[in-house]
MIDOSE-1310 file (N, C-alpha, C; in nm, 2 decimals, decimal comma, always signed):
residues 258
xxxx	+0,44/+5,07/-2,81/+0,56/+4,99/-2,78/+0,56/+4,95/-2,63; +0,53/+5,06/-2,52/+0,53/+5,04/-2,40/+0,41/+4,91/-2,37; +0,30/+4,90/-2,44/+0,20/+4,84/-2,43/+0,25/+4,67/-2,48; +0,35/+4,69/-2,59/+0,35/+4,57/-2,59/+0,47/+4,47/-2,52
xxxx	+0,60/+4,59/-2,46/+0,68/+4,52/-2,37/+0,62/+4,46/-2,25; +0,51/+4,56/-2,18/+0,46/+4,52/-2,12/+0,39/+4,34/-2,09; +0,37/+4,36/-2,22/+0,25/+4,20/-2,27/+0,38/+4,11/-2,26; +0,46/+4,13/-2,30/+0,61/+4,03/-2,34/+0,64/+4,02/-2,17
xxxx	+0,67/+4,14/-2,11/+0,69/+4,09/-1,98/+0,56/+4,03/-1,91; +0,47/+4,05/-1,92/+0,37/+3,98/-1,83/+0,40/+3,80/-1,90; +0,41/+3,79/-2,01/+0,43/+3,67/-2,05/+0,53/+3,55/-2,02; +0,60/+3,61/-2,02/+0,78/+3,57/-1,95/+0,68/+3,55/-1,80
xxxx	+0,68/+3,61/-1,74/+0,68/+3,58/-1,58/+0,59/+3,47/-1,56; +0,47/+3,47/-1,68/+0,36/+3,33/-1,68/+0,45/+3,23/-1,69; +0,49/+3,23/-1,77/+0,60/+3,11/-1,81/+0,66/+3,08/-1,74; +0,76/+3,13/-1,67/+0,86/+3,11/-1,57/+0,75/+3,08/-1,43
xxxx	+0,71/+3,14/-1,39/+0,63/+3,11/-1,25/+0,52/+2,95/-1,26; +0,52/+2,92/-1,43/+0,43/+2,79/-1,47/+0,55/+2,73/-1,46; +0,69/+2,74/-1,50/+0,77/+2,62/-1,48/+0,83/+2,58/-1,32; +0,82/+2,69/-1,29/+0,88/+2,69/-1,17/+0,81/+2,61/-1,01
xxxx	+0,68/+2,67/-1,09/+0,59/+2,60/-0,96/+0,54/+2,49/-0,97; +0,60/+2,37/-0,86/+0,55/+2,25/-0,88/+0,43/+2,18/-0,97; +0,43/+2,08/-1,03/+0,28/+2,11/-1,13/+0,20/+2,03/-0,98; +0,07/+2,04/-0,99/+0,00/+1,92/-0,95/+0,00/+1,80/-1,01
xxxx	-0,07/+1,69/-0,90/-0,03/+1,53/-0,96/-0,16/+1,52/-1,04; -0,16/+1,41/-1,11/-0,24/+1,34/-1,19/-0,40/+1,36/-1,12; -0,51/+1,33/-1,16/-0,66/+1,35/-1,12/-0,62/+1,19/-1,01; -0,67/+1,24/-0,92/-0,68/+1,10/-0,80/-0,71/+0,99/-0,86
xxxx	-0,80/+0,99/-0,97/-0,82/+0,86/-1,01/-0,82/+0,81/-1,08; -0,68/+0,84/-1,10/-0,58/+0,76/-1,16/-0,50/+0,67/-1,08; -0,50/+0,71/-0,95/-0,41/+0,67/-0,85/-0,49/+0,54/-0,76; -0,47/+0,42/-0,70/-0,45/+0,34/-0,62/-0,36/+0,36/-0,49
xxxx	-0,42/+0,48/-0,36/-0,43/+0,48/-0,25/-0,39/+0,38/-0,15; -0,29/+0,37/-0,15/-0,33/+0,24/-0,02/-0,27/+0,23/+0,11; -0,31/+0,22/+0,21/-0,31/+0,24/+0,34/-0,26/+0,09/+0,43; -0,11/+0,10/+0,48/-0,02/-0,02/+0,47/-0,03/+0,05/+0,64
xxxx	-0,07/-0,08/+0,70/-0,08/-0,06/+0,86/+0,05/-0,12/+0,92; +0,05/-0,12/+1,06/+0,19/-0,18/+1,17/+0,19/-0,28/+1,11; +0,29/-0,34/+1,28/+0,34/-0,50/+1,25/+0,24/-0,59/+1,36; +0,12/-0,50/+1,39/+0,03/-0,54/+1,47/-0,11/-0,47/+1,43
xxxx	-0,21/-0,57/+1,40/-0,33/-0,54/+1,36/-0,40/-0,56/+1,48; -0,58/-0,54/+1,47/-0,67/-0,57/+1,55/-0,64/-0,69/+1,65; -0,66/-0,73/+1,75/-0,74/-0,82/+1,81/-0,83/-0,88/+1,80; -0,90/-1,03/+1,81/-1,02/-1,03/+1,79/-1,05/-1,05/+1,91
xxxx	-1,19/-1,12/+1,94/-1,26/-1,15/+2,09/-1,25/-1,20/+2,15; -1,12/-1,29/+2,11/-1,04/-1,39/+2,16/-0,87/-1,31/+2,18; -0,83/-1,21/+2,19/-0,71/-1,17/+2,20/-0,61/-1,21/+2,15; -0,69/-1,28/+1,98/-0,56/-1,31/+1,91/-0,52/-1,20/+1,78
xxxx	-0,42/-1,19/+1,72/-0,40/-1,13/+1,64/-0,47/-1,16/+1,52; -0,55/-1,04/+1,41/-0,58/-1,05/+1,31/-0,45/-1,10/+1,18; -0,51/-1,21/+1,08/-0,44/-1,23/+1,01/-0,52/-1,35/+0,92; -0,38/-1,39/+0,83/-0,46/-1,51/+0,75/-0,36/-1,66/+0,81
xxxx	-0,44/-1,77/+0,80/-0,39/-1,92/+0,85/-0,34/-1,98/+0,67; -0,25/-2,07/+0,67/-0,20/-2,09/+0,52/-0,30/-2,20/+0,53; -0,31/-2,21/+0,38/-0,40/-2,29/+0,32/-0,54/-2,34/+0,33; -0,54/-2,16/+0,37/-0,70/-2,08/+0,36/-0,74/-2,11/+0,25
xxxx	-0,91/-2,12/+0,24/-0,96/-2,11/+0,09/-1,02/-1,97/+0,10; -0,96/-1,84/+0,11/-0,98/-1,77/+0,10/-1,00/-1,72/-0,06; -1,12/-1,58/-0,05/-1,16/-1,51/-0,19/-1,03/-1,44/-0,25; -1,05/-1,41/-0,35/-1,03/-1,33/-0,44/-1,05/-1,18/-0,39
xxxx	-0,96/-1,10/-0,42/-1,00/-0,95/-0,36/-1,11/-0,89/-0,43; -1,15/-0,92/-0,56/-1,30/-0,87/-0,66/-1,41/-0,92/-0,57; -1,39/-1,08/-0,51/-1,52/-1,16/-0,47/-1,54/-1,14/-0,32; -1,44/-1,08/-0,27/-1,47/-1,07/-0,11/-1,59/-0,99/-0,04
xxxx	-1,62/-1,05/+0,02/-1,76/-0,98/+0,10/-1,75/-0,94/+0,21; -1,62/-0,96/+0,25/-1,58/-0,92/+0,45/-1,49/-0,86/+0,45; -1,44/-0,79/+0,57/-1,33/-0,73/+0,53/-1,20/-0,84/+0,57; -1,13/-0,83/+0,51/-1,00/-0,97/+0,52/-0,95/-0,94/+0,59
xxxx	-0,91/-0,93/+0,72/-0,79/-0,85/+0,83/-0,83/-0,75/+0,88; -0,86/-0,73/+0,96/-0,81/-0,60/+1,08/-0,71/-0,54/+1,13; -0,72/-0,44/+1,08/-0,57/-0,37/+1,08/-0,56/-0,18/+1,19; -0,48/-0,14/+1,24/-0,54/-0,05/+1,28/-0,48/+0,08/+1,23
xxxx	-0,54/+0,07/+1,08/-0,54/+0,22/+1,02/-0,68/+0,31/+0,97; -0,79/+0,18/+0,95/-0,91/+0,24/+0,96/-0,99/+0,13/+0,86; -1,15/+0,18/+0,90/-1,25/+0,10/+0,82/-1,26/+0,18/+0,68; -1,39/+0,07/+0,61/-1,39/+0,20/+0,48/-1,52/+0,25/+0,53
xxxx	-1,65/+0,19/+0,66/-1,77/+0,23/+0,67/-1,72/+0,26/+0,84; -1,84/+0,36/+0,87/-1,79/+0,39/+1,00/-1,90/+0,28/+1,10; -1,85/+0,24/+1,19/-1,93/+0,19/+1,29/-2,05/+0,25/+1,37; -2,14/+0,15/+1,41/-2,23/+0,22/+1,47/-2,18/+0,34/+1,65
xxxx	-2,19/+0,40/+1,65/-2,15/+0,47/+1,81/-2,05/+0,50/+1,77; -1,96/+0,48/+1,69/-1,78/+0,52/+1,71/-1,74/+0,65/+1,68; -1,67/+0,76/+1,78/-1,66/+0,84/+1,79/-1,60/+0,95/+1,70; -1,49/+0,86/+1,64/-1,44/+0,93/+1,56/-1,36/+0,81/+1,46
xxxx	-1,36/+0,94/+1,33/-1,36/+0,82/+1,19/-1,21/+0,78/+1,21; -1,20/+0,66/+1,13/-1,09/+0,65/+1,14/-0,98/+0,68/+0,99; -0,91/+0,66/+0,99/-0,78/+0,74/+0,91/-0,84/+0,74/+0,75; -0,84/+0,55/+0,71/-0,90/+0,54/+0,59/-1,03/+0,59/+0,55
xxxx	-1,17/+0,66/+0,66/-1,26/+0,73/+0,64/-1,22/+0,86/+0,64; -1,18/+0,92/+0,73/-1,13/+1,07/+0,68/-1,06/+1,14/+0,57; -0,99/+0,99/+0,50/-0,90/+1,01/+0,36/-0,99/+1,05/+0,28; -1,09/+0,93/+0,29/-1,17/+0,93/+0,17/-1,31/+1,02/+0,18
xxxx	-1,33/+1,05/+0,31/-1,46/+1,15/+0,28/-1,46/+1,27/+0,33; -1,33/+1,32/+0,35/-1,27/+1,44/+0,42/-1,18/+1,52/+0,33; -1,05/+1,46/+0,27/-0,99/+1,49/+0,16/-0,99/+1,45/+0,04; -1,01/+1,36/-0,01/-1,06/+1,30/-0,14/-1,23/+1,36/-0,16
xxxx	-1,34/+1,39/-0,12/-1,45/+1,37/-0,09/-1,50/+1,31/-0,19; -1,50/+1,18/-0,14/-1,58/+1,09/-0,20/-1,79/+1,07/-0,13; -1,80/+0,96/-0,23/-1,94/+0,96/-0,12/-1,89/+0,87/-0,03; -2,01/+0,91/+0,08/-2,00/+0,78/+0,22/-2,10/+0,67/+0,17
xxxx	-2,07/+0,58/+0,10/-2,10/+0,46/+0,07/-2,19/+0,37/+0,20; -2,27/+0,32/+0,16/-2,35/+0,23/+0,25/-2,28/+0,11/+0,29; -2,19/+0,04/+0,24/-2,11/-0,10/+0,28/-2,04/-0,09/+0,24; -1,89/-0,13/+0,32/-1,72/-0,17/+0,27/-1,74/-0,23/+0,14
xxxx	-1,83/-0,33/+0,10/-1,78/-0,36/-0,01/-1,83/-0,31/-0,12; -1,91/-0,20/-0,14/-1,98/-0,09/-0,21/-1,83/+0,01/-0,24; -1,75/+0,08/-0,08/-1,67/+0,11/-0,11/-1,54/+0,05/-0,19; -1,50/+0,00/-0,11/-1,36/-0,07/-0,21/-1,37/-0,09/-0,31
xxxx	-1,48/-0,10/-0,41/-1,48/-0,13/-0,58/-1,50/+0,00/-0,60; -1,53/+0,12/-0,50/-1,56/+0,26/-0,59/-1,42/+0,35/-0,53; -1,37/+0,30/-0,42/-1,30/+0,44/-0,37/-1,17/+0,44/-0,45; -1,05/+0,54/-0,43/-0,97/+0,51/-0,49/-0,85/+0,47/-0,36
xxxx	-0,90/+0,45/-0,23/-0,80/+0,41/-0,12/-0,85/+0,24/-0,13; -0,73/+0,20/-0,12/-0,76/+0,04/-0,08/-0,65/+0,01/+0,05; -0,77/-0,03/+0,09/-0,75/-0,12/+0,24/-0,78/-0,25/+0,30; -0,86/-0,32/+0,20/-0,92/-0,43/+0,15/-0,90/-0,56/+0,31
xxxx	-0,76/-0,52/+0,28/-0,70/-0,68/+0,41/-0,57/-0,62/+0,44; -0,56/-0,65/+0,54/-0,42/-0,67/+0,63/-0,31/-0,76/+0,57; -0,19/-0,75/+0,64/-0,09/-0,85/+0,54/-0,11/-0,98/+0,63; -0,06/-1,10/+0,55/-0,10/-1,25/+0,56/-0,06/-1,26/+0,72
xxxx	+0,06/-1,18/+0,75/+0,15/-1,21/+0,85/+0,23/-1,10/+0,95; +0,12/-1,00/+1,00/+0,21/-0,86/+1,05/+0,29/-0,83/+1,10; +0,34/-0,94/+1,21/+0,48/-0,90/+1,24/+0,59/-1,00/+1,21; +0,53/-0,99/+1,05/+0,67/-1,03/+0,97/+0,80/-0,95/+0,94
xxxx	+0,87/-1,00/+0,88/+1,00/-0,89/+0,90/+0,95/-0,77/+0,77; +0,99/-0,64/+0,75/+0,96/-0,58/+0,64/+1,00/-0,64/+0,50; +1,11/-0,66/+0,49/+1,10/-0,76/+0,39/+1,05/-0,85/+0,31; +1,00/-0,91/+0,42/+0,91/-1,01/+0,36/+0,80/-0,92/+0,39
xxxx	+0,74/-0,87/+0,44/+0,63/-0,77/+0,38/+0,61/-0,71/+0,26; +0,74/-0,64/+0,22/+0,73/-0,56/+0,10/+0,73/-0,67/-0,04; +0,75/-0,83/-0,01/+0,72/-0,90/-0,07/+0,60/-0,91/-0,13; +0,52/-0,95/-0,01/+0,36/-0,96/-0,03/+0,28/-0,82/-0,05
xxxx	+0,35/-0,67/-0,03/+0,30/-0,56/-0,07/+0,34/-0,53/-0,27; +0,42/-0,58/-0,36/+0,44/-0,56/-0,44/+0,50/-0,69/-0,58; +0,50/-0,80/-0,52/+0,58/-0,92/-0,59/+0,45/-0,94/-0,66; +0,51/-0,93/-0,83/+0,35/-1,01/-0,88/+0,33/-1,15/-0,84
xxxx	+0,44/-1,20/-0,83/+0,42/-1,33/-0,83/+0,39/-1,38/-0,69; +0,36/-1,30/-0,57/+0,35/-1,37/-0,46/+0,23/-1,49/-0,45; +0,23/-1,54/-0,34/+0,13/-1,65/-0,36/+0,12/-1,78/-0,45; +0,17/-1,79/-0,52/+0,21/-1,87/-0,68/+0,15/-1,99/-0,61
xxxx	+0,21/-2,00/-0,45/+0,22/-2,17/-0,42/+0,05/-2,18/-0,41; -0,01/-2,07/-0,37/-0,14/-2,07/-0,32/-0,19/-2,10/-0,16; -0,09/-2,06/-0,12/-0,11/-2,14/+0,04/-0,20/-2,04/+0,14; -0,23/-1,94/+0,07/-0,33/-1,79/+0,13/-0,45/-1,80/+0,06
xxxx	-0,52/-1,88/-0,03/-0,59/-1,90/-0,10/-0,60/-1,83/-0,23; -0,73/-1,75/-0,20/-0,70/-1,67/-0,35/-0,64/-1,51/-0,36; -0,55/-1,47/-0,21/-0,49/-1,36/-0,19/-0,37/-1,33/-0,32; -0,38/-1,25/-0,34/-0,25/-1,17/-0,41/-0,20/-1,05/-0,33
xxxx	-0,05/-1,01/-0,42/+0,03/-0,91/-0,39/-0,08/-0,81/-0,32; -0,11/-0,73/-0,26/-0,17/-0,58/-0,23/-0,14/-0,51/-0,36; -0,04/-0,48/-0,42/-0,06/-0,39/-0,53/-0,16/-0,46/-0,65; -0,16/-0,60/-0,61/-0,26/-0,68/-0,75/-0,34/-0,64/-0,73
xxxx	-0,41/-0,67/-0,57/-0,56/-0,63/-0,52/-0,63/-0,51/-0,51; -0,54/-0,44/-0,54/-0,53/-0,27/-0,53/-0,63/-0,26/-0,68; -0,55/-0,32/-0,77/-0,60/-0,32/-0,92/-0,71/-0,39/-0,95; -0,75/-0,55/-0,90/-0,81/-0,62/-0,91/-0,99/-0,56/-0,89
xxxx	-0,99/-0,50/-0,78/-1,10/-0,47/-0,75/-1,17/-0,36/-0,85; -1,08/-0,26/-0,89/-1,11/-0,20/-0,97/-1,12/-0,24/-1,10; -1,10/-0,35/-1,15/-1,18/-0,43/-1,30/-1,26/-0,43/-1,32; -1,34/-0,43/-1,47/-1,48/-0,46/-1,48/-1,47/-0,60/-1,55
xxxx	-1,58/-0,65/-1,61/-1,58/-0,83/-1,67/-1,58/-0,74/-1,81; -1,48/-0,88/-1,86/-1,43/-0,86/-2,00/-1,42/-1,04/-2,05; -1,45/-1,03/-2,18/-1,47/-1,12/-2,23/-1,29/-1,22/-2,25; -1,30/-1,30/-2,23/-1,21/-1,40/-2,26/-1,18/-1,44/-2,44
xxxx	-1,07/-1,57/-2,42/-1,08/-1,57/-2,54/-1,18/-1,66/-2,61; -1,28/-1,74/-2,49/-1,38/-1,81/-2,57/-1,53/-1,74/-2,56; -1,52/-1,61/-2,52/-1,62/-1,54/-2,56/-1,67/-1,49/-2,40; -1,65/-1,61/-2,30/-1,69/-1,56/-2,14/-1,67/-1,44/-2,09
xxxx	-1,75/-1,39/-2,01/-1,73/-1,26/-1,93/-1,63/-1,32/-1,81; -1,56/-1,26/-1,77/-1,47/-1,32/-1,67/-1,44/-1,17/-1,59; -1,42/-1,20/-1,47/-1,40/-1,02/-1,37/-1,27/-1,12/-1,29; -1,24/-0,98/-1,17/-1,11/-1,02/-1,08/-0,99/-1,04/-1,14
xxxx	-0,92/-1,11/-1,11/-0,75/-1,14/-1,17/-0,78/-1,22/-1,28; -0,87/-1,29/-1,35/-0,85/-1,29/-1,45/-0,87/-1,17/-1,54; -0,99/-1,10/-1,54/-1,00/-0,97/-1,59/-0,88/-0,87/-1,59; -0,81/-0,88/-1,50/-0,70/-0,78/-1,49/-0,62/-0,84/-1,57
xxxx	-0,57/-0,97/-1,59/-0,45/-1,00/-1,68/-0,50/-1,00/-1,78; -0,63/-0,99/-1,90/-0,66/-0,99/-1,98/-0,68/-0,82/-1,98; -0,72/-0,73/-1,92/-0,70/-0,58/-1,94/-0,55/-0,52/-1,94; -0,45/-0,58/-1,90/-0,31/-0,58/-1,89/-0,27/-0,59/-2,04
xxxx	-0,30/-0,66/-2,13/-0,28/-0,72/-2,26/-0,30/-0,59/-2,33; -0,41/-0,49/-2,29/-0,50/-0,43/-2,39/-0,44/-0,30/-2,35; -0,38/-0,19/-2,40/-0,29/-0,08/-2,35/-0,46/+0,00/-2,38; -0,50/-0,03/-2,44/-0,66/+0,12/-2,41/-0,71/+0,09/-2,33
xxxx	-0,73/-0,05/-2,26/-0,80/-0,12/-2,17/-0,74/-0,06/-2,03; -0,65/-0,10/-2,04/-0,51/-0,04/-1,93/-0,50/+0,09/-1,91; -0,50/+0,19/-1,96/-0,54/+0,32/-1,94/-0,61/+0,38/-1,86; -0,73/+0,28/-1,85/-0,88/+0,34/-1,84/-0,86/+0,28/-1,65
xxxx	-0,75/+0,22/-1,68/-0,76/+0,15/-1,50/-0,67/+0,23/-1,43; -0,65/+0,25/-1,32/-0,62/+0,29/-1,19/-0,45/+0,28/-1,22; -0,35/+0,28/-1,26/-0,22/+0,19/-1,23/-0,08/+0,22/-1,18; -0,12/+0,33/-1,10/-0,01/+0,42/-1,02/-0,12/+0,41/-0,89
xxxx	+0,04/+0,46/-0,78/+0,00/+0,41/-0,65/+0,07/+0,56/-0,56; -0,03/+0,58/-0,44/+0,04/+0,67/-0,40/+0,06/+0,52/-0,24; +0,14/+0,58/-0,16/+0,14/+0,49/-0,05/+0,18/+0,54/+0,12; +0,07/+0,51/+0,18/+0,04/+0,59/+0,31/+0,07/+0,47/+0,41
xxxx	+0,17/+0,44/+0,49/+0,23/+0,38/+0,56/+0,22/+0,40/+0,72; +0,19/+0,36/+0,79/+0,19/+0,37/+0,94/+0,26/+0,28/+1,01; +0,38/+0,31/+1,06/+0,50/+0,26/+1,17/+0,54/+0,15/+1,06; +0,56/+0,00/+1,07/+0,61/-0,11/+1,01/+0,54/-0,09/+0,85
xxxx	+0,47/+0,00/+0,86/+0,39/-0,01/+0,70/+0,50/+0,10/+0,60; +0,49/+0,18/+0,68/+0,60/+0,27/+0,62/+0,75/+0,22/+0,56; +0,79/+0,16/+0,65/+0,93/+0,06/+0,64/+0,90/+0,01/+0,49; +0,79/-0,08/+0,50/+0,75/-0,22/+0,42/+0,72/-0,10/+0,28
xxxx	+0,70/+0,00/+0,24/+0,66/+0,12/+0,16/+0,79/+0,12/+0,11; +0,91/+0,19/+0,21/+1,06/+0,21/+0,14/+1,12/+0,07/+0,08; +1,07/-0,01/+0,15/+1,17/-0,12/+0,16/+1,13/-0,18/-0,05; +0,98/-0,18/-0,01/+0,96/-0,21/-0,17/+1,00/-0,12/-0,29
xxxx	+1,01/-0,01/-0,30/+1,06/+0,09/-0,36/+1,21/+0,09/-0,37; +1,30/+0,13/-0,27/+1,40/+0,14/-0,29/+1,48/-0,04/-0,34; +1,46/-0,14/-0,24/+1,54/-0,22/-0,20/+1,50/-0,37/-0,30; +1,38/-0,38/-0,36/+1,36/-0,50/-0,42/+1,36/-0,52/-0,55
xxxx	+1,40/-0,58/-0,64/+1,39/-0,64/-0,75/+1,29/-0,66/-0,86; +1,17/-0,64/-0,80/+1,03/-0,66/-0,88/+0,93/-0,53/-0,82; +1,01/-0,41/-0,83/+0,92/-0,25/-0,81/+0,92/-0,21/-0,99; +0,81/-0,18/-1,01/+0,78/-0,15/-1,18/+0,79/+0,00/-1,18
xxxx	+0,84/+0,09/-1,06/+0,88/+0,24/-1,09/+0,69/+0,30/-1,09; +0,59/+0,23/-1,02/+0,47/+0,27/-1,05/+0,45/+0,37/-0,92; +0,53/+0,35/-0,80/+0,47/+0,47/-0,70/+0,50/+0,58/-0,77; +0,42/+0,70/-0,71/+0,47/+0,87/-0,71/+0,43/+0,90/-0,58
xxxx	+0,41/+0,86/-0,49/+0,45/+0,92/-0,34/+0,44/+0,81/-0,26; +0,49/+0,86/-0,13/+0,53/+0,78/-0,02/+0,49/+0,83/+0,10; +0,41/+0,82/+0,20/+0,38/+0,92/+0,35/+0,38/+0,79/+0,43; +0,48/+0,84/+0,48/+0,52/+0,72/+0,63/+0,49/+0,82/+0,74
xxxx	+0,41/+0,76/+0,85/+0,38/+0,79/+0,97/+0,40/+0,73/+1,10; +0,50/+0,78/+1,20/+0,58/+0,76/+1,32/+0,65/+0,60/+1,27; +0,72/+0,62/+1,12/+0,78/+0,49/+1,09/+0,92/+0,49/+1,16; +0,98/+0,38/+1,18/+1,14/+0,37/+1,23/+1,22/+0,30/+1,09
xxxx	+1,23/+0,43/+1,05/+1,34/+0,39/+0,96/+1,49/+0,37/+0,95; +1,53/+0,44/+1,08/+1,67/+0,39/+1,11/+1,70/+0,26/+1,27; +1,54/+0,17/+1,30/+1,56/+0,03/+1,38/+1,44/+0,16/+1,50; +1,45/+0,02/+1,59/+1,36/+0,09/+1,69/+1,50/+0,10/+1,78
xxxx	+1,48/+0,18/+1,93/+1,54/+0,22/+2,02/+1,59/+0,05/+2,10; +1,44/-0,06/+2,11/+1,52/-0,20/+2,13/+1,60/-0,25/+2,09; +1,56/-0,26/+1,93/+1,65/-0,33/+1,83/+1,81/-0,30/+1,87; +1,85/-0,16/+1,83/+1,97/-0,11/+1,87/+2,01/-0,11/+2,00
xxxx	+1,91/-0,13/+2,10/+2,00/-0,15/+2,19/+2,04/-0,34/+2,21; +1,96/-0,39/+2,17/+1,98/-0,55/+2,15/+2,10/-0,55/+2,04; +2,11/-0,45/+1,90/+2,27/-0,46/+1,84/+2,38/-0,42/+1,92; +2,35/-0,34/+1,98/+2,48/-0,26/+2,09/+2,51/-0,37/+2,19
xxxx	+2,37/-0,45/+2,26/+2,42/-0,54/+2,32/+2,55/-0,68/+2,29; +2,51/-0,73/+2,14/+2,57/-0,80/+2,10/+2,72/-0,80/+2,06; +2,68/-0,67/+2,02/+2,87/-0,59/+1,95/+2,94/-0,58/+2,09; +2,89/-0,54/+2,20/+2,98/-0,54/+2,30/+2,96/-0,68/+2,38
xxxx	+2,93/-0,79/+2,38/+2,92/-0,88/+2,44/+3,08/-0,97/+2,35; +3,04/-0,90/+2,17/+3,15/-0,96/+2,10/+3,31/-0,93/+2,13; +3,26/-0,79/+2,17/+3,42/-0,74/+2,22/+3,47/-0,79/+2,31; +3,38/-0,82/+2,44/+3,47/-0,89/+2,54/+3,49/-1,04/+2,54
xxxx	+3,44/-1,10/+2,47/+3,48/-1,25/+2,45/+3,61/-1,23/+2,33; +3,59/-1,11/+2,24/+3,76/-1,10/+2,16/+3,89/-1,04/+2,24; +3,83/-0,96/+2,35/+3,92/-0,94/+2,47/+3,96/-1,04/+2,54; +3,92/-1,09/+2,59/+3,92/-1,24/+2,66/+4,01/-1,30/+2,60
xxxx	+3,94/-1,31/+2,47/+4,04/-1,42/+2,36/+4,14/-1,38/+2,38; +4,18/-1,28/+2,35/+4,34/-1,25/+2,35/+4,45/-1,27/+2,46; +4,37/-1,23/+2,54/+4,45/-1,22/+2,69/+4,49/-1,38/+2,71; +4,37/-1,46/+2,66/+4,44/-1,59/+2,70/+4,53/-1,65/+2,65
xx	+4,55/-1,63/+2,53/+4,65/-1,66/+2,46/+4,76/-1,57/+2,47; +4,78/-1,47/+2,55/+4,89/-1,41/+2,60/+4,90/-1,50/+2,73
């Protein structure tokens, strides 16, 4: 009897300490990683800001061979001499341990962090960031070339070629909307997102999640880093300027009409 209350209590406490204790998430790769930098990317050699010009005939995120944007969260290959890795390498071969891949574009079709390109426009407002971070429909007009949403390109890359309906192998965003059709197909792909934000990236992370109209409920985390999510210290002081500039012209007003 003592032997088996025993068993009954050891049992109970499995139970309870299994419900209790957070589960772990999903196997990583399941997940689409992605690494959403400031409102300021690279420089180039010319001391202009990295980004894209409208009515680029830019690739496709499957067909790209370069990296699209400079952004300063990290490469996916390390450079020659460079001291130390940067963010998007230490994710992926430090905590994830992935392999260290011989070329960016070797990695981005294998890792599960995408960093592919910077946004069209970095010191856009977050809003319109979190546009281009999550709207299926961004781009529609085509004026970026063959860019999509970041969450499309997130997916995109990770496609394999699937036959169409006239028999063709087809890869990239057409592949993806035809694996979208197929729920076994769909499965087997990547289609949750965790999302790692740095300063304006972070914002542009909440802003899509909480605040917009076309979020499909696919994040399960969020890591913002030295983001301002309640304005920067200028901003507010440029609102404080205005609100009291309005007071004394409604001061004013009044007096004069007394």
């Amino acid at each position: 009897m003592k032997k088996i209350f025993l068993l009954s209590l050891l049992l109970m406490t499995f139970v309870v300490v299994s419900w209790a204790v957070p589960r772990p998430m999903e196997s990583i790769t399941n997940y689409n990683v992605m690494l959403l930098h400031g409102a300021y990317g690279h420089k180039n050699d010319d001391g202009e800001l990295q980004g894209f010009e409208e009515n680029s005939n830019l690739p496709q995120a499957y067909d790209a061979i370069n990296y699209l944007g400079n952004a300063n969260i990290g490469r996916y290959v390390e450079k020659v001499n460079e001291k130390k890795p940067r963010l998007n390498q230490w994710l992926r071969t430090r905590i994830f341990e992935e392999p260290v891949y011989d070329s960016a574009y070797e990695a981005v079709h294998n890792s599960c962090v995408y960093h592919w390109r910077a946004f069209s426009l970095p010191p856009n407002s977050s809003i319109e960031n979190a546009i281009e971070l999550g709207n299926r429909t961004w781009n529609a007009d085509g004026k970026f070339g063959g860019r999509r949403a970041l969450v499309e390109e997130a997916q995109e890359v990770k496609t394999w070629k699937v036959p169409d309906s006239l028999g063709q192998m087809v890869e990239g965003q057409k592949a993806l909307q035809i694996i979208r059709q197929n729920p076994d197909l769909y499965r087997q792909l990547a289609s949750r997102y965790i999302l790692i934000g740095h300063s304006m990236g972070g914002v542009v992370a909440r802003e899509y999640t909480q605040n917009s109209n076309y979020y499909y409920g696919d994040v399960d985390k969020i890591i913002t880093l030295d983001s301002p999510h309640e304005g920067t210290g200028a901003l507010n002081m440029q609102v404080g300027l205005l609100l009291f500039c309005s007071e004394i012209r409604r001061k004013s007003f009044k007096e004069n009409r007394v």
